[in-house]
Phi, psi and omega in degrees: 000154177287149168251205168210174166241112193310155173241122209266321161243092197285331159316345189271334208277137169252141198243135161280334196242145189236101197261163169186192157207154179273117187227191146319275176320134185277348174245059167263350164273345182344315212267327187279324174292318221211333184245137159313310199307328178256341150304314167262034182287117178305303191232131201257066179290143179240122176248119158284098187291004192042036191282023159034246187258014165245139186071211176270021194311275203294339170288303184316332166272007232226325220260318206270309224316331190229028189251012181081014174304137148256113203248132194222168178226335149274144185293326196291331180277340167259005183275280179338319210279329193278335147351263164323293190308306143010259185329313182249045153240203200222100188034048189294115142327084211270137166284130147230128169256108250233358230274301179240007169296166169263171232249335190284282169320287207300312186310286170353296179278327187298323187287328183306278195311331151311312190279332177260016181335303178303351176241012188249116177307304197231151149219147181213110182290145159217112175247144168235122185309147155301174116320119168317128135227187206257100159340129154336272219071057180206099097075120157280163159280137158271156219232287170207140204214113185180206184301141155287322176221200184279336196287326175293037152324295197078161223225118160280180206231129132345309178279343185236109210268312216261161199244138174267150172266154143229123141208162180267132205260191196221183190260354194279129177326130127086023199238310185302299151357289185302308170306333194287298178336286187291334186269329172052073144308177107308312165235122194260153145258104189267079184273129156255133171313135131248157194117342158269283164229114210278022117332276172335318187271340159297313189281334169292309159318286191313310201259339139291060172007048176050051136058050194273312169298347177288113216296316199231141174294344215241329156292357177240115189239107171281141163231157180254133181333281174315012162193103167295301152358267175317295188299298186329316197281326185279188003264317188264351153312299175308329174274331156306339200278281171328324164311343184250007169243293212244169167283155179222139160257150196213105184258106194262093152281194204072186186304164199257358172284330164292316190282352192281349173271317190290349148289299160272033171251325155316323147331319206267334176229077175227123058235032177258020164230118176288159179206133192229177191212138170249129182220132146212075188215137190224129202277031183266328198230050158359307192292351182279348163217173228259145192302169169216152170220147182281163183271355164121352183250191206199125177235157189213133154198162213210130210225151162244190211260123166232208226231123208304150178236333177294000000 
């Protein structure tokens, strides 16, 4: 597999291909709202969650309308497509904005970009945080809790009997907890975000019960939202460490900018790092969840593709 190399001003870079999706969330367009680099984008992809009349789905389709989208609504015919677009530049600087896809859609495609690597100049990520709002704090159904797709199985080692957790933890009541529960890591590793709001950071203690389970003070690693850069490097350090006692898995909940780096440093050393998505959120019924508007920052990072060591 390829590995990569961080890009130190992923802001200077202009993208021909624009990847994105049409959601609910009033900020799944953001990135379309606000950055040049993607109003000026030659060719513009959409994956349509079709969420119809809920939350902002219909201003966001109304807001997109004259910018020149091509918009798909199979994954597989929008997979295909970025596939194709790929193909007819010349090392073309592909955007994913990584912001409102599910962890499921984000693996896909990022495993897409991976598989076309050799013909791709740039890839340049972009999440823009939410606005806070105040977590339920109530115990969810969980909906499915296994691989985001198949290629993160992961391949266990023989040599390695015992399983490390790495996760990113989120504000939702009761999930790490659950996860610790069913997997009996040998060792857990909790990083939680900072750096947007410290509202975010209360509520990420408070509903992980001040991360009170964690065996050692020295297993819980804040990461920052806002420099992708700093987090890519603690993810794949912790994981190189571990990789040489345990097997390891990587549960990113939380912002999505952790999983799309935990993803791809699993890409990278795969097939021996699992990456799993804990969800209780079931994207059939939108509606059934809460709007997100961006708070206005933006993190961005950006790799080109060399040649995998691993």
């Amino acid at each position: 597999m390829a590995d990569i190399t961080p890009i130190v001003d992923p802001d200077k870079l202009e993208a021909s291909i624009y990847i994105g999706c049409l959601g609910y969330e009033h900020r799944s367009i953001e990135a379309l709202r606000r950055l040049a680099s993607a109003k000026a984008s030659k060719t513009k992809l959409l994956f349509d969650y079709r969420s119809e009349s809920d939350h902002c789905y219909l201003e966001n389709k109304r807001e997109i309308g004259g910018l020149g989208c091509v918009v798909f609504d199979d994954l597989k015919v929008f997979l295909d497509q970025i596939r194709l677009e790929v193909s007819h530049q010349a090392a073309p600087n592909v955007q994913l904005d990584v912001t409102s896809f599910d962890r499921r859609k984000l693996a896909l495609i990022l495993e897409t970009l991976f598989e076309i690597s050799s013909s791709i100049g740039a890839v340049i990520l972009t999440y823009f945080p939410r606005e806070f709002v105040e977590p339920s704090g109530e115990l969810e159904e969980v909906l499915e809790f296994g691989p985001v797709t198949p290629q993160f199985v992961g391949q266990a080692s023989y040599e390695r009997d015992n399983l490390s957790l790495i996760i990113g933890a989120g504000y939702e009541f009761g999930r790490v907890i659950g996860a610790i529960d069913v997997l009996e890591p040998e060792v857990t590793y909790c990083m939680f975000p900072v750096g947007t709001d410290p509202r975010f950071e209360r509520a990420v203690a408070h509903n992980n019960l001040g991360f009170g389970f964690l065996d050692d003070p020295n297993l819980l690693i804040p990461y920052s939202v806002l420099n992708p850069d700093s987090t890519y490097f603690a993810i794949r350090r912790l994981i190189q460490v571990e990789l040489n006692e345990r097997n390891v898995l990587v549960l990113p909940l939380g912002p999505k900018i952790f999983a799309a780096l935990s993803i791809i440093i699993a890409l990278i050393y795969s097939p021996a790092v699992m990456v799993w998505r804990y969800s209780t959120e079931d994207l059939r019924r939108p509606s059934s969840l809460s709007d997100a508007r961006a708070t206005g920052e933006v993190a961005l990072f950006a790799f080109t593709f060399s040649e995998g060591s691993n």
